[in-house]
C-alpha positions, 0 to 999 in steps of 0.5 A: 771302340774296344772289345774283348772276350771274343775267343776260346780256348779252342780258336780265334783271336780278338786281335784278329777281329780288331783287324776284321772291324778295321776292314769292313768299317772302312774308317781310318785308324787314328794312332795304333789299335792296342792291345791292353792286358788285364790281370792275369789271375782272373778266373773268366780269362780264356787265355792272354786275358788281352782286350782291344780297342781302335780309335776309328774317324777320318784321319789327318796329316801324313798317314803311315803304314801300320801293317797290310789286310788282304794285301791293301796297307792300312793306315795309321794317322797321327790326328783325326775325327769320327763323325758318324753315329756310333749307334751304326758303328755298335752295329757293324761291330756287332755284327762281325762279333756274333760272325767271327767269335766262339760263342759256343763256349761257355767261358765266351762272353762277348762285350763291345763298347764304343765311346767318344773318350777315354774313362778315367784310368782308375778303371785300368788299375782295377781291372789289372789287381782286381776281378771287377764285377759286371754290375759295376762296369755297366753301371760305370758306362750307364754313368757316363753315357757310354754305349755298351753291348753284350752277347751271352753274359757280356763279360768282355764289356769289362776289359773292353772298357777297361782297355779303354782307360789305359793311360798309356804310360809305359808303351811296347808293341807288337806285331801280328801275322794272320792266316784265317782260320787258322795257318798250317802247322810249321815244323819246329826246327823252322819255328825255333830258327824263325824266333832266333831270327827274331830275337837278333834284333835288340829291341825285341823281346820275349822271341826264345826260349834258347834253355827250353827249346822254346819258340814265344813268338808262335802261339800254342792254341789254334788260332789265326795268328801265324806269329806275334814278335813283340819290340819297343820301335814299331818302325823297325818291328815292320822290318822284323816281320818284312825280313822273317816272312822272306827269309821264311816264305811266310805269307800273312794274310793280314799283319798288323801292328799294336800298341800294348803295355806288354812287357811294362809291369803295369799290374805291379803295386810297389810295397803296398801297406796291404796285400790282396788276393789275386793282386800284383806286387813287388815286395822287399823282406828277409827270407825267414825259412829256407827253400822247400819242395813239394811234389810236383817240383814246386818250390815255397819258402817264407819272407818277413814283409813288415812284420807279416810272413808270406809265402813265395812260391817258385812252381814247375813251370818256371823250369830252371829258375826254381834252382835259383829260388831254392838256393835262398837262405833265411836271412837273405834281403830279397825283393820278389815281384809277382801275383798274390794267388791262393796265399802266396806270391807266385814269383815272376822276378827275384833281386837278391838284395843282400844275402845272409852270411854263414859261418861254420866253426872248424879246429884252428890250426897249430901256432907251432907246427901249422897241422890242423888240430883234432877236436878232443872235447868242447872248446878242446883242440889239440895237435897230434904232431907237436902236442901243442893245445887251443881252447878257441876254434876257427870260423870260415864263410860258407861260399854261396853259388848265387850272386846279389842281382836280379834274376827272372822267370825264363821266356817260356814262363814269363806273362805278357804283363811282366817286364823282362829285365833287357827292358828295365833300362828301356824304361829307366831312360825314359823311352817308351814312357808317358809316349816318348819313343816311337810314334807314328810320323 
């Protein structure tokens, strides 16, 4: 069962009406519920562009606790059937969208779909580069017998059906504290200790922005979510948010823990042979023009990808990563990784390849005496002390202040989709790939 689309930028959360779905069917969760987001540039999305789904049944085997809703656990099982009719789930369901969903805005589609398998993954890598049509989608699900609905324009049957076909092949987690409606305002200094707190456990991340005084982990809109702390272990991510809530007398009415691709490049295509609107990608090439700042505090230069000149874009909201963006230089091989939006590559990380040398030519010095000489003339230089004269200047290397390695977007900018490069060795392990790593036990 998946939906999405179920809140505004005003209020709610979808996952905390995954967690309401949990609750009121009374079913057991097979695995984790998960948190799929999708690309990051469509115009339809209200915020995280994030769609849910569960696996629901009667559970097997050992079960786990995966979080707590009104003070009961719930339970996770590794293994599992659902023998009910899905036409009555579509319908609990439903129910508790037209309930709990903003469908008094405008941009608030609702889309429900209840299947007994998966779609095929292509529909995953379509919806994170692409903006899917409706019509294809519910085409798409007609084809294969999968129950579907829709309230208003039913736009979120999209990314609940794509959410659906994720493959699973890089994996984080996150877990999720609620207060409904909405909890009451902390103050800041609690918030941002809250997040140091957070962020001293090495498998998380994306908790603080220390530069920004910027605490990730509390959401800005109103909504149900007291706190979100994202990891790579579920097991020690319970801990986390058991020892915050002590230490900070937090008192979630629910908590629960998600499987997501948060954090894993997903919507990443590497060195593609062409490149589309609204697409994801990583692409290598020599900067061809020198950095350059419009109002506003946006920064643009140029690269050579395959013989095409596109343009990279550092904006304001990156902050402190624009001074290293502005100090490339043309010729300097560069990998940049980000979205292809209003024709330019919006910047999300920048490895510095192999950067371009300058050389800059100055009077030699004396043979006889060491002085510096003057410059009397082209190719002309001559010591006022000794009198001696050269015809060849000297050449010395320009310094650069910026270091061939990677460099990345601060917390406060970064999308949920990019992977933070404290997780690169992560996924280069193996961990967290292909579902090596935690598991529910």
């Amino acid at each position: 069962m998946a939906v999405d689309d179920t809140d505004s930028s005003e209020g709610m959360c979808t996952t905390y009406l995954l967690t309401e779905i949990i609750r009121r069917t009374g079913l057991d969760v097979i695995g984790f519920p998960r948190l799929v987001r999708l690309n990051p540039n469509i115009r339809y999305k209200t915020r995280g562009n994030g769609a849910l789904n569960v696996e629901l049944g009667k559970g097997s085997g050992q079960p786990t606790s995966i979080g707590q809703i009104d003070g009961k656990d719930v339970f996770s099982y590794k293994e599992g059937v659902f023998d009910g009719d899905r036409e009555d789930l579509m319908s609990v369901v439903k129910d508790i969208v037209d309930e709990f969903s903003v469908v008094s805005d405008s941009n608030t589609n609702p889309g429900i779909v209840v299947s007994e398998g998966r779609p095929d993954d292509g529909l995953y890598r379509k919806a994170l580069n692409e903006e899917l049509s409706l019509d294809s989608v519910e085409k798409h699900l007609m084809k294969h017998g999968i129950l579907y609905s829709k309230l208003k324009k039913g736009r979120g049957i999209i990314g609940a059906a794509a959410s659906l076909s994720w493959p699973e092949e890089r994996v984080t987690y996150e877990s999720i504290s609620y207060a409904y409606p909405h909890p009451e305002e902390g103050s800041r200094i609690q918030k941002i200790r809250a997040a140091e707190f957070a962020d001293s456990f090495a498998d998380t991340f994306n908790n603080m922005d220390y530069a920004n005084q910027y605490p990730a982990i509390f959401p800005k809109a109103r909504t149900p979510v007291i706190y979100g702390i994202r990891g790579t272990d579920p097991v020690n991510l319970s801990h986390v948010g058991n020892e915050l809530n002590r230490k900070f007398l937090i008192e979630p009415e629910r908590q629960l823990i998600f499987r997501t691709n948060q954090g894993t490049d997903d919507h990443i295509i590497s060195e593609p042979d062409n490149i589309a609107d609204l697409g994801s990608y990583s692409l290598t090439g020599r900067v061809s023009l020198d950095p350059w700042s419009i109002e506003g505090g946006h920064y643009f230069s140029l690269m050579d990808y395959h013989g095409t000149p596109i343009k990279i874009a550092a904006f304001e909201p990156t902050k402190e990563f624009r001074r290293i963006f502005s100090k490339l230089r043309r010729g300097d091989l560069i990998t940049v990784k980000g979205s292809y939006v209003n024709s330019a590559i919006n910047t999300e990380k920048l490895e510095l390849v192999r950067k371009a040398r300058y050389f800059s030519r100055i009077p030699p010095a004396c043979r006889q005496c060491g002085s510096r000489m003057k410059t009397k003339g082209v190719n002309d230089f001559r010591c006022e002390k000794c009198g001696n004269r050269q015809r060849l200047p000297e050449y010395y290397e320009e310094p650069r202040d910026l270091e061939e390695k990677q460099y990345e977007v601060p917390v406060i900018a970064r999308r949920h989709l990019s992977m933070p490069l404290k997780l690169e060795r992560h996924f280069a392990s193996g961990a967290g790939i292909s579902g090596i790593g935690a598991e529910v036990n």
